[in-house]
N, C-alpha and C positions, 0 to 999 in steps of 0.2 A: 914416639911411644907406639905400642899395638893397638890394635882395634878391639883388644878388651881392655886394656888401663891408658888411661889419658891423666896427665897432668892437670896441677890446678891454673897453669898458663893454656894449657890448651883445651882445657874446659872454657876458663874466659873467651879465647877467641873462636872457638868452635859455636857460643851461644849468645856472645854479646853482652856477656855478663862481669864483673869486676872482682876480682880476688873476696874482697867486703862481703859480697853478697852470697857467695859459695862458702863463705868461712860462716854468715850469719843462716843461712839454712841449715848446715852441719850442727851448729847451736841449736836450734830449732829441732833437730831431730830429724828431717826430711831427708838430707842426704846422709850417706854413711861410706866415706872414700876411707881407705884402706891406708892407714898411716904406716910409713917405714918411716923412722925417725923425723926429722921435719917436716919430710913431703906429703902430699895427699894426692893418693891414686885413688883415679876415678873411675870406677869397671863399669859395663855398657847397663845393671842396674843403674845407678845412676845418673848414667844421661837419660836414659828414658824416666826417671821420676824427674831431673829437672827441666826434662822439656815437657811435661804434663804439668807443675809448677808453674812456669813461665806462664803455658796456656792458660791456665788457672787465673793466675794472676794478670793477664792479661781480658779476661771476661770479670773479674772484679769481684773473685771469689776469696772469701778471707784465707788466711793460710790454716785457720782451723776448718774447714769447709775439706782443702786441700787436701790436709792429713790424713782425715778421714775416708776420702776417697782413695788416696795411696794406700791406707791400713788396707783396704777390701783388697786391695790386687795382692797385697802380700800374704791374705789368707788363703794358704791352698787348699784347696776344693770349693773355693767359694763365690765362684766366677757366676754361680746361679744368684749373690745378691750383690754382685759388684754392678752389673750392667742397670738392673730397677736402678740400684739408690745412686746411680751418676747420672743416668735421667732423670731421675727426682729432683736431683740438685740444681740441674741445666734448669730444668722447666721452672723452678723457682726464682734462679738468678733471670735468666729471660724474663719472666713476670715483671721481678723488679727491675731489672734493666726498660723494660717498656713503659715504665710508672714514670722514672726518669727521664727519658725522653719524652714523656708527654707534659711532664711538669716542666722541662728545659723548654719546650715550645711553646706554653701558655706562658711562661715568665720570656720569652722573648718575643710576642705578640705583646704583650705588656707596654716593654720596654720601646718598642716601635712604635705605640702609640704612642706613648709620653712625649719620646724626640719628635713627633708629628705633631702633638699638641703644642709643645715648646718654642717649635719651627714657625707654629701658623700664629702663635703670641706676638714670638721675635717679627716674623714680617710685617704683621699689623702694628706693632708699636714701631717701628723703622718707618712706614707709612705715615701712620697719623703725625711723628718727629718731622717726617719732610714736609707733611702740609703746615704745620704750622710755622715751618721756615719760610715755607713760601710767604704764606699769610700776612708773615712778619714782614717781609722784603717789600 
């Protein structure tokens, strides 16, 4: 294919992604490949919305979040509030992302004490078990 249309096999292997998932964004409304009968051509729009996508979704932004932020870039002349509100959104998701890791590391300080308390249970009843074998003997 050219370097403006790409198939939906070499959309998958150009992004790592699976026929399912290029058909379920198309559902979605995010992508828009250019159908000739069966096929779907993918013009260099749309690798650049689904590699923004991916990134997206790879920081843990819902795909309503996403849409949103691809509507701005498709508004032309609008580039004065595309960059605020995809900082806005960043600074948000970081926010929450840093909530998350703070809550994943007090639930696993947690947890590390538990198997520490459990451990120092298990060795003292394994203990006090062998003294009274001894005792017994």
């Amino acid at each position: 294919m050219s370097d403006e249309m790409m198939t939906i096999r070499e959309m998958c292997e150009a992004f790592d992604v699976t026929p399912r998932t290029l058909r379920f964004y198309e559902a979605k409304e995010l992508l828009f490949p250019i159908r000739r009968g069966q096929k779907r051509l993918f013009t260099r729009r749309d690798r650049a919305r689904l590699k923004l996508i991916l990134r997206g979704k790879r920081f843990g932004f819902s795909l309503e979040s996403i849409r949103q932020l691809l509507d701005l870039y498709d508004m032309a002349g609008q580039q004065h509030l595309q960059l605020p509100r995809t900082l806005d959104v960043a600074r948000e998701r970081l926010a929450e992302m840093t909530r998350q890791r703070d809550d994943l590391a007090q639930a696993i300080a947690e947890l590390a004490e538990q198997i520490a308390q459990g451990e120092r249970e298990l060795a003292q009843a394994e203990t006090t078990e062998g003294e009274r074998v001894q005792s017994a003997a």
